[in-house]
C-alpha positions in Angstrom: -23.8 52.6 -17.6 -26.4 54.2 -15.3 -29.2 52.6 -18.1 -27.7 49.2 -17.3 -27.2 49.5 -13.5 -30.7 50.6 -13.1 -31.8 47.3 -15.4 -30.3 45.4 -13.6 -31.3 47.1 -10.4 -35.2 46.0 -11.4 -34.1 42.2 -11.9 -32.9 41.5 -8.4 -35.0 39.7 -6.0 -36.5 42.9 -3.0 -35.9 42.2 0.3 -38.9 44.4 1.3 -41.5 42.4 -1.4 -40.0 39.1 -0.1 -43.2 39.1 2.4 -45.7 38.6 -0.4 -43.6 35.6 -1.5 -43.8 34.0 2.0 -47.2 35.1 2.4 -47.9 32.7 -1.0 -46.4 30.1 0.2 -47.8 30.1 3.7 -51.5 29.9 2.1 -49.9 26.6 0.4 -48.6 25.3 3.4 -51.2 23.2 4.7 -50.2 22.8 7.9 -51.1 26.3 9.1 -54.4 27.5 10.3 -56.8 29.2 8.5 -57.4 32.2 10.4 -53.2 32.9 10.6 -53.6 33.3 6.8 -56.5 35.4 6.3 -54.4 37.4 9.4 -50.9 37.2 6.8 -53.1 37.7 3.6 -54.9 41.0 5.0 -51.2 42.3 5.9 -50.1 42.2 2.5 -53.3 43.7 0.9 -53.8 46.8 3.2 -51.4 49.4 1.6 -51.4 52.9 3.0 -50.3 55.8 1.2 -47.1 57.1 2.2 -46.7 61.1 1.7 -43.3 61.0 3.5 -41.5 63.9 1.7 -38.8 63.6 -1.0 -36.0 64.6 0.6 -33.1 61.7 -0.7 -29.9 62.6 -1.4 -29.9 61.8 -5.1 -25.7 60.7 -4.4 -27.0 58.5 -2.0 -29.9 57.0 -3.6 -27.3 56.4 -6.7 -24.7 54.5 -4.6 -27.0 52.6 -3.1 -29.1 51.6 -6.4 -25.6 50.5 -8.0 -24.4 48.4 -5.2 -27.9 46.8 -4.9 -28.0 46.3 -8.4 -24.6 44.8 -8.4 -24.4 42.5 -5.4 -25.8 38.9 -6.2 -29.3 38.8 -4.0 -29.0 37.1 -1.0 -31.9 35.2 -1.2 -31.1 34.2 -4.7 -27.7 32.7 -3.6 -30.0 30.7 -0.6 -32.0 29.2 -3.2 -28.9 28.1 -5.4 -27.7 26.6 -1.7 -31.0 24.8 -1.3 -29.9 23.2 -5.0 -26.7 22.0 -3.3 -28.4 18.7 -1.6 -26.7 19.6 1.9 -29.6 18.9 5.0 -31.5 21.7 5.6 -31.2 22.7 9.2 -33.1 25.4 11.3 -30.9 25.6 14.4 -28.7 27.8 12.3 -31.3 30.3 12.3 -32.0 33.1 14.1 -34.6 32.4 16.8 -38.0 34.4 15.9 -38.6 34.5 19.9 -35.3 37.3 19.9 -37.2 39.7 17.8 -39.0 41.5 20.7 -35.3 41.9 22.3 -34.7 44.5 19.0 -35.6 48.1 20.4 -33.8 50.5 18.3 -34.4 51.1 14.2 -31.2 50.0 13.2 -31.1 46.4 15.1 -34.8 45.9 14.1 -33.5 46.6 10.3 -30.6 44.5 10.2 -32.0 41.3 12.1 -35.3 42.0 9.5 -33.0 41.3 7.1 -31.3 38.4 8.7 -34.9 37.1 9.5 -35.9 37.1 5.7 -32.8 35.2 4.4 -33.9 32.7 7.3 -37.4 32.8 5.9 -36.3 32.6 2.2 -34.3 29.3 2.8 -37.4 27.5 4.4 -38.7 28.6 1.8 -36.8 27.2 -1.3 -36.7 24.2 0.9 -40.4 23.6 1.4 -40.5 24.0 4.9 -44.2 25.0 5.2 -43.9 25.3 9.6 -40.6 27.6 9.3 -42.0 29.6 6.5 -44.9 30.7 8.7 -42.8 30.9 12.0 -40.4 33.1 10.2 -43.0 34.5 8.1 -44.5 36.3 11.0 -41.2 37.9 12.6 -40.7 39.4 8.8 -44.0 40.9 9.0 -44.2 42.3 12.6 -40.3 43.7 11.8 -41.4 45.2 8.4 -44.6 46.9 9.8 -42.4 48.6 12.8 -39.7 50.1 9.9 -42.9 51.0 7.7 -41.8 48.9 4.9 -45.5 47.1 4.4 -46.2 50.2 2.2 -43.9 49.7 0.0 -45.8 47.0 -2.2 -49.1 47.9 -3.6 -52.4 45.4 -3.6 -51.7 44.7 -7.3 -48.6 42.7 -6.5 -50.3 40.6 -4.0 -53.1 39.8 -6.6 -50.2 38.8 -9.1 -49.1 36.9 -6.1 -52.2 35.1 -5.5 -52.4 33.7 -8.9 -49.2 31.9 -9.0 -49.0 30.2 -5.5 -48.2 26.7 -6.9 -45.3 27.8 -9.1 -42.3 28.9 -6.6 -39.9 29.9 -10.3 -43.1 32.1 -11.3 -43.3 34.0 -7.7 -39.6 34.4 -8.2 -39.4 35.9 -11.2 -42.2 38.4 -9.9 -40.3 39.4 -7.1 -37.2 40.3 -9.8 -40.1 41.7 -12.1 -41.2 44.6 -9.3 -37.9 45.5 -7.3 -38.0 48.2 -8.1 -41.0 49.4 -6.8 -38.7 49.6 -3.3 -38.6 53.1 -5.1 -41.6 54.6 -3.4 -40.0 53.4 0.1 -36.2 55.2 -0.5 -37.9 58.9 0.3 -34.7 60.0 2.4 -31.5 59.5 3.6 -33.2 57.5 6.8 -35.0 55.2 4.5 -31.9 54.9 2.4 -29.9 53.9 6.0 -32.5 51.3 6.8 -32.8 49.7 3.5 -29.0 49.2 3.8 -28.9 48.5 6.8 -31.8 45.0 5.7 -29.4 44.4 2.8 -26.5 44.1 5.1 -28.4 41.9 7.5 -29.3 39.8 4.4 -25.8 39.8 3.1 -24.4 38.7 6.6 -26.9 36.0 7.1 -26.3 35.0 3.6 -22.6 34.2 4.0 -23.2 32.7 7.7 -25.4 30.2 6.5 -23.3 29.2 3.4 -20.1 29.5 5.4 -22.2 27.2 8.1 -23.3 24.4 5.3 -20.0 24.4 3.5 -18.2 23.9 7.2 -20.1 20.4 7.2 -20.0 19.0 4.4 -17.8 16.4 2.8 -18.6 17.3 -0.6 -15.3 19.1 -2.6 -17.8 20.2 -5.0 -19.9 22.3 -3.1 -16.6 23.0 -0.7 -15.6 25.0 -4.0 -18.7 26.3 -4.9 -18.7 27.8 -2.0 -15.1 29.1 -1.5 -15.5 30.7 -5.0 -18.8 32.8 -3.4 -16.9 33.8 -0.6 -13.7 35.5 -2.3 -16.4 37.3 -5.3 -18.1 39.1 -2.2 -14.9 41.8 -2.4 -16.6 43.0 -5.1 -20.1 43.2 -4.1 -18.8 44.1 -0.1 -17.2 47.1 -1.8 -20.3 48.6 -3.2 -21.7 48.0 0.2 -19.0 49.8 2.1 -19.5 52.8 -0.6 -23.0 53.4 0.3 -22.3 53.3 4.5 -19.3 55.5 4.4 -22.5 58.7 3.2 -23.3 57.9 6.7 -20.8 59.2 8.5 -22.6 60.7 10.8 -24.0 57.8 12.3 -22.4 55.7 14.9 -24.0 52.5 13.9 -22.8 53.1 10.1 -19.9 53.9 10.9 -19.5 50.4 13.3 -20.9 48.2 10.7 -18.9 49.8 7.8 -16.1 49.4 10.2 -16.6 45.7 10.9 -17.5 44.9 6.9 -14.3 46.6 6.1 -11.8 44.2 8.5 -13.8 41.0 6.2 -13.3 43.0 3.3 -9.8 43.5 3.4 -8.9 39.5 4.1 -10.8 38.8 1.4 -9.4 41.6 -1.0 -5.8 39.7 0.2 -6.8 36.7 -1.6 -5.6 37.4 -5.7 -7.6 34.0 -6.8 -10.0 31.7 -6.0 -8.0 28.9 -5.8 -5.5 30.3 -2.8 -9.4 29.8 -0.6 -8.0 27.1 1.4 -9.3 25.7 4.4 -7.3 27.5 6.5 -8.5 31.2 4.9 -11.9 30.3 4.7 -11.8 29.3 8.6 -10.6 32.8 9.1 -13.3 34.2 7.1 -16.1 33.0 8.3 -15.2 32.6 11.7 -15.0 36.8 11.0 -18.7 36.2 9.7 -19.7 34.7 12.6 -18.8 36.9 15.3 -20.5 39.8 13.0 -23.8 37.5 12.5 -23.6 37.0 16.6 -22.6 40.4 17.5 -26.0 41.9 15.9 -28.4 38.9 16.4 -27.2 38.9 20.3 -26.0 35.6 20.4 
């Protein structure tokens, strides 16, 4: 089983190596200035050596490789969205001029990962001026957590060489997750990296709770309502990994506030009893967590 998980662990999309992806795409874009890329591309090239001691809980680092390697990536479920033909709109996102407002490590973490999921969908949706709006948050964000590190020069070289192919970049990122490894030295590292996920995971369900809140489509209504109640399963995992942080007061809020979601979707025995009137509860749930840490 731990084989497996750890397989599968490798094939998820990495929210830290999403800033190569962007960083592809923003060279494409040809709306964006020259020197701003050479800026972006020099980010993702310059990789110092981390010799941050090994001091993980190996527990720890196990819970949260399974539930990582068990919850459906975030930005894989915004690209599935993007296949859904609802319009694509950028007032849901976060607004990049907020980052500065994020002082401490854990609000910078979790809105880093709200940012990329932001960034992700312009991305599957070929929005060239969001993807380097957005593109530049993720960066300044990932640099003040010390995540740039954690993807070597060879990756951005793989990058380079498949800029007009978005499956092909894809299917990198899923192809080095988990070099995230070299990041995940200690229990800290392990709290921040969960801490992104959950940002992603939140922002994840916000903007498909938004979209499906819109639309007349039954279709993608169910689609969506179907997402929703599976997240039990992955929310678990998630919950496992922040109750190791029990000694700290922003774990234990967030795990507090996951749990209370958690348990109204655990209520629901199939995915048919999602009605309207559940999934209004839900997400309006979703929402006030999204707002709570965005500052909204």
């Amino acid at each position: 089983m731990l084989n497996s998980s750890k397989i599968n662990f490798m094939k998820k999309t990495n929210i830290f190596t999403l800033t190569i992806l962007a960083s592809a795409f923003m060279v494409s874009c040809g709306d964006s200035k020259k020197s701003e890329e050479d800026e972006m591309d020099k980010a993702t090239t310059e990789v110092a050596k981390d010799t941050t001691a090994i001091t993980v809980n190996d527990e720890t680092k196990f819970k949260f490789d399974f539930a990582i390697a068990n919850i459906p990536s975030p930005v894989g479920m915004m690209n599935e969205v993007s296949k859904w033909g609802e319009p694509y709109d950028n007032k849901l996102f976060n607004d990049t001029k907020k980052s500065n407002s994020y002082s401490s490590e854990f609000s910078k973490s979790i809105n880093l990962g709200i940012y990329n999921i932001d960034l992700s969908y312009a991305m599957v949706n070929n929005k060239g001026e969001d993807v380097l709006s957005y593109m530049k948050t993720v960066m300044t964000l990932s640099e003040s957590l010390g995540l740039k590190g954690a993807v070597d020069q060879m990756v951005g070289k793989r990058s380079e060489n498949n800029l007009n192919n978005k499956d092909s970049l894809l299917a990198i990122l899923d192809d080095i997750f988990v070099r995230s490894d070299s990041y995940l030295r200690t229990n800290e590292r392990v709290f921040t990296a969960t801490s992104v996920f959950a940002g992603s995971w939140i922002e994840s369900l916000y903007l498909t709770s938004k979209i499906t809140e819109s639309t007349l489509n039954k279709e993608v209504k169910s689609k969506s309502y179907t997402h929703l109640w599976e997240q039990r399963f992955h929310l678990g995992n998630l919950i496992k990994v922040l109750e190791d942080f029990k000694g700290n007061k922003d774990a234990v809020q967030l795990n507090d506030l996951l749990s209370f979601i958690h348990e109204e979707i655990s209520a629901i025995r199939d995915p048919k009893e999602m009605d309207d009137v559940k999934f209004k509860s839900i997400s309006a749930k979703i929402y006030a967590l999204r707002s709570y840490y965005t500052g909204k």
